[in-house]
N, C-alpha and C positions, 0 to 999 in steps of 0.2 A: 130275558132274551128279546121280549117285544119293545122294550126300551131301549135296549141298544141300536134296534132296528130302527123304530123311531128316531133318536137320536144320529145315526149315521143318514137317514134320509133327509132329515130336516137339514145337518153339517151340509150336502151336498147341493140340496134346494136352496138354502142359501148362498153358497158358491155360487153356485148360478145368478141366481139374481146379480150378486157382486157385479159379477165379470162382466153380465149384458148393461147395466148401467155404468161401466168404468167403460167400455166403446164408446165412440163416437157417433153423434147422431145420423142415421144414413139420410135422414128428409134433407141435410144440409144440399146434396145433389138433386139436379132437376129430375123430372118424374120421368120413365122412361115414355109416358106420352108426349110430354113435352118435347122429347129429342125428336123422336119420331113429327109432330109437325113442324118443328124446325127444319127437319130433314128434307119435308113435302114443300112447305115454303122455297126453299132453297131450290130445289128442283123446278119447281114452277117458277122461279126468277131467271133458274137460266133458260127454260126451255122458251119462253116469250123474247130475251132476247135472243137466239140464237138465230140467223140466217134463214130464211125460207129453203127448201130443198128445193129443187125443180120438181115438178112430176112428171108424172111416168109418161106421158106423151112428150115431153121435153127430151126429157134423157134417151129416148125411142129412136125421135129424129137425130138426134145429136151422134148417137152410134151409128146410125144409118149414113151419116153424111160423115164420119171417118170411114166406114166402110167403102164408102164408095171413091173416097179419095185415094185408099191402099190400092184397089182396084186398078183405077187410072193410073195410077204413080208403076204399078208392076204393070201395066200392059203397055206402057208408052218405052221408046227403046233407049 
């Protein structure tokens, strides 16, 4: 009985081996760190080009001065 046992685990354990060396090697694809600083690279290329935003004292006045043109525009007849 302990040979058979033997024998069926070892039939299985090598199955195994088979199968994982009849796959394809996964190193062929980049490392998942790799993608990830590709990723941050990328990011960082467009954020340097991307348009300055205004700040917040820009945008402040800028609403203030439509504000105040709606104003005049509705009070004038």
């Amino acid at each position: 009985m302990k040979r058979l046992l033997a024998l069926v685990a070892g039939g299985l354990g090598l199955r195994a081996l088979l199968k994982r060396r009849s796959r394809p090697a996964a190193s062929a694809s980049p490392s998942p760190a790799e993608d990830l600083r590709a990723k941050l690279a990328h990011a960082k290329a467009q954020d340097t080009t991307q348009a300055r935003e205004p700040e917040v004292d820009e945008r402040r006045a800028d609403v203030h001065a439509k504000a105040r043109q709606a104003i005049d525009d509705l009070g004038a007849p």
